[in-house]
C-alpha positions in Angstrom: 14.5 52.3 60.3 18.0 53.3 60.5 19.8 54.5 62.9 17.2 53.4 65.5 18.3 49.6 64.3 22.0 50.2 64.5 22.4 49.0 68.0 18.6 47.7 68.6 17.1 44.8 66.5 13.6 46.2 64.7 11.9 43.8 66.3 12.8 45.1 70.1 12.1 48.8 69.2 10.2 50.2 71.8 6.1 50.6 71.1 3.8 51.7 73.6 6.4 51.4 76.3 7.7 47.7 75.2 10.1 45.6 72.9 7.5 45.2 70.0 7.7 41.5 69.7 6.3 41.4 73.2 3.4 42.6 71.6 3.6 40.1 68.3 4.0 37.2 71.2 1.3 38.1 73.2 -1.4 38.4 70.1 0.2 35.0 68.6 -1.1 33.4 72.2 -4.0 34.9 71.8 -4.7 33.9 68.7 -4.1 30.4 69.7 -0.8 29.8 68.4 1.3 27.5 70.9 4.9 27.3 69.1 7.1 30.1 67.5 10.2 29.4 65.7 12.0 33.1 65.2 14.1 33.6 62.6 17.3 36.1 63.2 19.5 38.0 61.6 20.9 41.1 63.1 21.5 41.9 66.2 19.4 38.2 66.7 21.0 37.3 70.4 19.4 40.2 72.0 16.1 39.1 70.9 16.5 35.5 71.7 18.0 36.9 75.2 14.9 39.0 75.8 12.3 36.4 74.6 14.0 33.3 76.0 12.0 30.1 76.0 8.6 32.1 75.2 7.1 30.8 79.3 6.5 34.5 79.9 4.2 34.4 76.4 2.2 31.0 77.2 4.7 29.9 74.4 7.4 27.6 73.6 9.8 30.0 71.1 13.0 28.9 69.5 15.3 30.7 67.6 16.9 29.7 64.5 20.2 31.8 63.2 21.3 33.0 60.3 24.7 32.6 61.1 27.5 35.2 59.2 25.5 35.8 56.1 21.9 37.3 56.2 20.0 34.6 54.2 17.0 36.6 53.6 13.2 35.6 54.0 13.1 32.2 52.6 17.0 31.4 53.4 16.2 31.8 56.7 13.0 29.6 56.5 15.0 26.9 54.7 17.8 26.9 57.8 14.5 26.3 60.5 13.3 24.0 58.0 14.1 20.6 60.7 12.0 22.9 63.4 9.0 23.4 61.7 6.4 21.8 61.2 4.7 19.6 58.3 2.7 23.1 57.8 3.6 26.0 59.8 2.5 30.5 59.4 5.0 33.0 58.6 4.6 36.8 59.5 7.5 39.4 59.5 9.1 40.5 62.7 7.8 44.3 62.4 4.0 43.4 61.3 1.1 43.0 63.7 -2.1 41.7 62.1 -4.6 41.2 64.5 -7.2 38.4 62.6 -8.9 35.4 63.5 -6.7 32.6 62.0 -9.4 29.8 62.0 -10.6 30.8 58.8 -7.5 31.6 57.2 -6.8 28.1 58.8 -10.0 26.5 56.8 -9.4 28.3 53.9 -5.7 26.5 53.2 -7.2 23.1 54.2 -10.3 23.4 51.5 -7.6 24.5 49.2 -5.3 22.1 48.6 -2.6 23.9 47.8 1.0 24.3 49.5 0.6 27.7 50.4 -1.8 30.4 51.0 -1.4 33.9 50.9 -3.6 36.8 52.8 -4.8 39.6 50.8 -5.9 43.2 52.0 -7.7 45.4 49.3 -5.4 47.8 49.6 -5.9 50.7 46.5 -2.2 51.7 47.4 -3.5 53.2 50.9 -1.3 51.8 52.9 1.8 50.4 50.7 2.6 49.0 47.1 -0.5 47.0 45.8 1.0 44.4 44.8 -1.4 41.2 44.1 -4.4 40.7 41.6 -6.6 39.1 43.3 -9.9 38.2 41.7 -12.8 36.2 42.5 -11.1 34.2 45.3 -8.1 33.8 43.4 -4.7 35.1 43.4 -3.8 35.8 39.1 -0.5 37.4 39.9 2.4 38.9 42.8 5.0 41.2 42.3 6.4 42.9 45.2 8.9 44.6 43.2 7.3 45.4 39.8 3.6 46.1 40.5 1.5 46.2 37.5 -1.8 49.0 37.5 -4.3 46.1 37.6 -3.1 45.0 41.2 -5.3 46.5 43.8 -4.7 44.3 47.1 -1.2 44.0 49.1 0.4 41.0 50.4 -1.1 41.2 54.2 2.3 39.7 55.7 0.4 36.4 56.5 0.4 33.4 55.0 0.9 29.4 55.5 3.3 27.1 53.8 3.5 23.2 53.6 7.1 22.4 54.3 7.5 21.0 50.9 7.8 24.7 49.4 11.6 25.1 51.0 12.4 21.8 48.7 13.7 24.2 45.7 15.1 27.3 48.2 19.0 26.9 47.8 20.7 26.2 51.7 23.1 28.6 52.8 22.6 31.3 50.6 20.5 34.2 50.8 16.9 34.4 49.2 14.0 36.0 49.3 10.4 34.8 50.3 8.4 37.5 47.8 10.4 35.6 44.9 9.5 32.2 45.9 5.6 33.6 46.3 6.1 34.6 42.9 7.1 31.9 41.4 4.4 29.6 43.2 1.4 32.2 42.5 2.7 31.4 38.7 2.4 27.3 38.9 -1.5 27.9 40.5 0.2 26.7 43.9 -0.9 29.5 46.4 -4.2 29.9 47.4 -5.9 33.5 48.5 -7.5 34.8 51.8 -8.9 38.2 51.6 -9.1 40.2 55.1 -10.4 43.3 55.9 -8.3 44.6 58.8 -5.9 46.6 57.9 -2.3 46.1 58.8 0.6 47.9 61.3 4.0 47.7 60.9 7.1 49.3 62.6 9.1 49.3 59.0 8.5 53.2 58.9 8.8 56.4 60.9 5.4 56.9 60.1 4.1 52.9 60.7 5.9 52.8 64.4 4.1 55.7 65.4 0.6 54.3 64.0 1.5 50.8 65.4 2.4 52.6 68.7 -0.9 54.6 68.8 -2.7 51.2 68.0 -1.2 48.9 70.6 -1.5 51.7 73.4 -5.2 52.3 72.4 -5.6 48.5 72.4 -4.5 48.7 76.2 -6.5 51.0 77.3 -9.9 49.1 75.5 -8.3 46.0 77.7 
């Protein structure tokens, strides 16, 4: 999203007239969520500076930093590992994914499993397919060499028991699609399929989508 991100974190892009994660925070209260732990990387103390303690939200937010090297999506999880909980959700910073989490919630209990991941059958519409995802289970994910029999996408969604950072390196960066990978290949991730569909700001085209969404969702309210 360069060079809109050059001076402005993604996540504090304007959308329908606001800095987008006041949007994310705002449907995490609503969905029920009480605690956020943000993870940041660029440009992170102007989002911790607009969010602050999360009061404004209904929330209690910290913020966890990655310091002087970018650590990626699982080395920043691994850093916030002592503020998380036992089990805990992870979304990105520029998705909104408005879905009732109790039976995602249910789902990852019945399971078993460390982690779950939500699906979308997604036919390439609206990104990548990048999961095969077959009668309730999830056979394979590849984020970055999808195969022809994938037809669902990685929703941006999932749950984690805090036993998964055990094998993510400290301090160094790595990448949350790889450990997915490599836990969707041991039978460890369990699979929620949703059906609504997914915004992101990650795109010219996906701000102005996500934009149109969230103003049409104030106007309904």
């Amino acid at each position: 999203m360069r060079p809109l991100t050059e001076t402005v974190p993604k996540s504090m892009l304007a959308v329908a007239g606001e800095p987008f994660i006041a949007h994310q925070l705002r449907l995490f209260h609503r969905q029920g969520l009480t605690r956020v732990v943000l993870c940041l990387g660029h440009l992170g103390d102007a989002v911790r500076d607009s969010v602050g303690d999360g009061s404004a939200f209904g929330l209690s937010v910290s913020s966890s930093f990655d310091g002087g090297v970018l650590l990626g999506t699982a080395g920043a999880l691994k850093k916030a590992a002592p503020m998380l909980g036992d089990v805990f959700w992870v979304t990105y910073g520029d998705s909104y994914l408005d879905v009732d989490l109790a039976p995602i919630w249910q789902a990852f209990e019945r399971s078993e499993r460390p982690a779950l991941m939500t699906v979308l059958r997604n036919e390439n519409r609206w990104d990548r397919s990048n999961v095969h995802f077959r009668d309730g289970r999830i056979e394979c994910y590849d984020k970055h060499d999808p195969s022809p029999v994938m037809n669902h996408v990685d929703f941006g969604l999932s749950l984690f028991r805090r036993q998964v950072l055990d094998d993510v390196p400290g301090g160094q960066p790595s990448d949350l699609a790889t450990v997915l990978s490599a836990l969707v290949r041991r039978g460890a991730v369990a699979g929620f399929e949703v059906s609504e569909r997914f915004f992101e700001i990650g795109s010219p085209q996906g701000l102005r989508e996500t934009d149109h969404k969230l103003r049409q969702l104030r106007q309904d309210h």
